[in-house]
C-alpha positions in Angstrom: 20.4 -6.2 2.7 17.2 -6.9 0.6 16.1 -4.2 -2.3 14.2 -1.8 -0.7 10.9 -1.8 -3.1 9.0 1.7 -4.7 5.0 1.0 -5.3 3.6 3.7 -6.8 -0.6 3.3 -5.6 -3.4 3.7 -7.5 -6.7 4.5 -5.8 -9.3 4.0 -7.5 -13.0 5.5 -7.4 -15.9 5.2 -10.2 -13.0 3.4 -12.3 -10.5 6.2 -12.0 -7.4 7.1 -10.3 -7.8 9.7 -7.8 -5.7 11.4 -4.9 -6.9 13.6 -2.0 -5.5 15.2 1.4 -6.0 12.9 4.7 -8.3 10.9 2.9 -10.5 13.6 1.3 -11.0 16.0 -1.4 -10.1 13.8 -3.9 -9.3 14.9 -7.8 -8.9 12.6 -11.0 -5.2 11.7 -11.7 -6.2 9.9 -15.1 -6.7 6.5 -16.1 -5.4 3.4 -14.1 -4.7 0.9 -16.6 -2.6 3.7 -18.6 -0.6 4.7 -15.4 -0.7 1.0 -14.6 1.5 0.8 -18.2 3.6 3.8 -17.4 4.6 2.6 -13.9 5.9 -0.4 -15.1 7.9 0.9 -18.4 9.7 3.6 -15.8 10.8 1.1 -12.9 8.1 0.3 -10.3 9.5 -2.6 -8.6 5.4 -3.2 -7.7 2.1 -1.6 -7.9 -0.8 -1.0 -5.5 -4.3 -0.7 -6.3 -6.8 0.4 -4.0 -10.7 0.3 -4.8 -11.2 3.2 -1.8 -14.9 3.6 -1.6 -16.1 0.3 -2.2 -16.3 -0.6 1.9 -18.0 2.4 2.9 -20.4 1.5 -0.7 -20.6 -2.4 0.8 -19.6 -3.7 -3.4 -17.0 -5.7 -4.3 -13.6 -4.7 -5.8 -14.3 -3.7 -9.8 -12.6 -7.1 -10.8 -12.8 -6.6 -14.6 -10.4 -3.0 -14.1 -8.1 -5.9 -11.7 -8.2 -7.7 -15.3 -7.8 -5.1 -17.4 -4.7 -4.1 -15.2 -3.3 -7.2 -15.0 -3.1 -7.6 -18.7 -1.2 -4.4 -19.0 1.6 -5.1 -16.4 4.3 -7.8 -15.3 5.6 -6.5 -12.4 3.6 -7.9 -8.7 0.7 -6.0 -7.7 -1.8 -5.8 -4.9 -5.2 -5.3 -5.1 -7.8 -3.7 -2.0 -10.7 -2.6 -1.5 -14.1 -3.9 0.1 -12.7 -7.9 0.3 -14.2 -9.6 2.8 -14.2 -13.6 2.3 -11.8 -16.0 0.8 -13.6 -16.3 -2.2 -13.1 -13.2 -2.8 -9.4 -12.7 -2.5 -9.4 -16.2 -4.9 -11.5 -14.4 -7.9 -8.9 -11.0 -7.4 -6.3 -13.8 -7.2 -7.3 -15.3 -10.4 -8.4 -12.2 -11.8 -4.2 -11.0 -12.1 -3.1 -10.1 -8.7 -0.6 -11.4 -6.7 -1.7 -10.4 -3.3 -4.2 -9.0 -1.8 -4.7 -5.9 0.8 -7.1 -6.2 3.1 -8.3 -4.1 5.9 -11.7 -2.9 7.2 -12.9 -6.9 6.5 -10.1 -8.4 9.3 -11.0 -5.9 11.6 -14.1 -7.3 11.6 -13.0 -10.7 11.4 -9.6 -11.3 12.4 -9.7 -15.0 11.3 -9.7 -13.6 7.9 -6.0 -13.3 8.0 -5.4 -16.9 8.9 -8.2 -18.5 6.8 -6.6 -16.6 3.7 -3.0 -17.2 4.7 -3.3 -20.7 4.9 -5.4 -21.0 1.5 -3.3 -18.8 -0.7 0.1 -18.4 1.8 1.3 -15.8 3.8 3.6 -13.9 0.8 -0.2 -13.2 -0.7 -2.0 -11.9 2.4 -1.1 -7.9 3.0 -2.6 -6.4 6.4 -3.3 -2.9 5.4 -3.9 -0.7 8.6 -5.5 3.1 8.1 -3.5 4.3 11.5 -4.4 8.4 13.4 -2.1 9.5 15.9 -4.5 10.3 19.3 -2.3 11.4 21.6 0.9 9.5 22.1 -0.5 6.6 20.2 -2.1 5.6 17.0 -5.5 4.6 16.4 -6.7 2.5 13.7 -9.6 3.3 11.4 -11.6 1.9 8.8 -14.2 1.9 5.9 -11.3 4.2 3.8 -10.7 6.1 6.8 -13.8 7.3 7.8 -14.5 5.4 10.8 -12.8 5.5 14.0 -12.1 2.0 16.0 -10.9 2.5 19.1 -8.1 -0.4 18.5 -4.7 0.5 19.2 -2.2 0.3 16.0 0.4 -1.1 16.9 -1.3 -4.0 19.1 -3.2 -5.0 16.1 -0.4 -4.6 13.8 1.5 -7.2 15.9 -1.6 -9.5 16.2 -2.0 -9.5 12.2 1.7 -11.2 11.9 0.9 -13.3 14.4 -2.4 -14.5 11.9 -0.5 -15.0 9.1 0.1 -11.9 7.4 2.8 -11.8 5.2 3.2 -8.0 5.1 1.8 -4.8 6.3 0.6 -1.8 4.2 0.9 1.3 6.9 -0.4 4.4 6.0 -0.5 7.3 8.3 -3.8 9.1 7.9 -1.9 12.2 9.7 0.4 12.7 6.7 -1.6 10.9 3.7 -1.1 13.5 0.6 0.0 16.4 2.9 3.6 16.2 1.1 5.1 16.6 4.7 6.9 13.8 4.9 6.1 10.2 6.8 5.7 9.3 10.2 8.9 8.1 10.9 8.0 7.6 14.5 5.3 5.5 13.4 7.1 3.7 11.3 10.2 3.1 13.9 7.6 1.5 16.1 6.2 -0.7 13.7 9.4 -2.3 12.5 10.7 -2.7 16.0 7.5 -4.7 16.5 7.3 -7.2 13.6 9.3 -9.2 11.4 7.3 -9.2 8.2 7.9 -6.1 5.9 6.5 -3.1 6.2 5.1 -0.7 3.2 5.4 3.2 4.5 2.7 5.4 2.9 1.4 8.5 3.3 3.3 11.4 3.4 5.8 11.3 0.7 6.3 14.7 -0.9 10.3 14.6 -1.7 13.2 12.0 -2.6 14.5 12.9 0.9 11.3 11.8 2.9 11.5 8.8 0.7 14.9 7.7 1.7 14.3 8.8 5.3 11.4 6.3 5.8 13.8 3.6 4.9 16.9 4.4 6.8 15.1 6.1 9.7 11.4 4.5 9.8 13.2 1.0 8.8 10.5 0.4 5.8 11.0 -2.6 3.3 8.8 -0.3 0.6 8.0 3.1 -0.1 4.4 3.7 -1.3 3.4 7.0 -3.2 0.5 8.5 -5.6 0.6 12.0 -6.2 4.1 12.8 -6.7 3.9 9.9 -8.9 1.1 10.6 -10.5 1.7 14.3 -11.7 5.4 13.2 -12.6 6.4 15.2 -9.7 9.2 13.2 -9.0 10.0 10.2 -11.5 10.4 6.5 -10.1 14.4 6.4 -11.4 14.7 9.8 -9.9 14.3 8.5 -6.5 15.7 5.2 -7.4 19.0 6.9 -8.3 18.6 9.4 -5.2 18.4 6.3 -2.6 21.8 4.3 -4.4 23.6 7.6 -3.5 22.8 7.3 -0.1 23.6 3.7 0.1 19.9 2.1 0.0 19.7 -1.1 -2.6 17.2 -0.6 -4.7 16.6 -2.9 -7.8 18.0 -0.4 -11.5 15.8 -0.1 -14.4 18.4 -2.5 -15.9 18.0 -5.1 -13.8 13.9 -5.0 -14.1 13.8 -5.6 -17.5 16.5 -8.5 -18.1 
């Protein structure tokens, strides 16, 4: 069985890292490049950053803080946040990442997914999808959340792999910094769906929920801020808490050889 991976996210508004409950009331959680440092001296196997308001403010990602980042770190590490052409994802290619996470823009234009898959490759291209439980299914939304599509999740989920998306970035907006736990239902589905691997976020408040998305929801990756963040749990922490219940997970040791 592959590593199962832990990605601590940054999202990142006016240049700083914040975290907020389903999406709103955000608060600072410090500076990104200097968590982007910690992450990496502690464990992370990767890191996610996430430029959350710059859809909804139609700008492009802040590509000098993917820079600055990049410099800092040398462990993989996806960059999202208002990219909408290929041109784009090349300059936050060039600019330090190593894939990018996109979402309201192939909503919009599907093609996206293929266009970018066959310039950069699949392994670069992450379909990130915002999904709301309505009723016995999940809805997807965009524009960091805030608007409603009407698209079913897990038909469009199914339709990015079959684009070219090398992965998918699921984050429940039901459970996104509640500390509840994921949606292991959610997840279940998705993985029973696709092939490519899945990223669970949203919801993880304990080591327990953590190793639950993995052995129940089937995730490839766990994805977490807060707890991270406020050193509410530490990466090796959970790293050593998922060994003891048989998940592979790559050791500190191994990371730095």
């Amino acid at each position: 069985m592959l590593t199962k991976r832990i990605i601590p996210c940054l999202d990142i508004k006016d240049g700083r890292t914040v975290k907020g409950v389903n999406f709103v009331g955000l608060r600072d959680a410090g500076d990104p490049v200097e968590l982007a440092q910690r992450y990496t001296v502690e464990g992370a196997d990767e890191l996610v950053f996430l430029d959350i308001t710059a859809t909804k403010e139609k700008r492009k990602t802040l590509v000098a803080l993917v820079k600055d980042i990049a410099a800092h770190i040398n462990i993989p590490f996806t960059v999202g946040g208002g990219i909408r052409t290929v041109d784009e994802i090349e300059e936050i290619l060039k600019a330090g990442a190593d894939k990018v996470s996109l979402n309201s823009a192939i909503v919009r234009d599907p093609a996206l997914v293929t266009r970018a898959s066959d310039a950069f490759g699949s392994q670069a291209v992450v379909a990130a999808v915002d999904a709301k439980r309505t009723g016995k299914s999940w809805e997807v939304f965009v524009k960091g959340g805030s608007e409603p599509t009407g698209i079913d999740a897990i038909d469009w989920i199914k339709k990015t792999e079959e684009l070219g998306a090398g992965e998918i970035l699921l984050t429940s907006m039901d459970r996104d910094g509640t500390k509840s736990g994921f949606d292991l239902e959610l997840l279940a589905l998705v993985n029973q769906t696709v092939t490519i691997p899945v990223i669970a976020s949203g919801g993880a408040g304990t080591t327990q929920h953590c190793c639950d998305a993995v052995a129940i929801g089937k995730a490839d990756a766990v994805l977490a801020a807060s707890i991270f963040h406020f050193r509410e749990i530490e990466i090796q922490e959970l790293k050593s808490k998922m060994a003891e219940e048989g998940i592979p997970v790559r050791q500190f040791a191994e990371l730095i050889q």
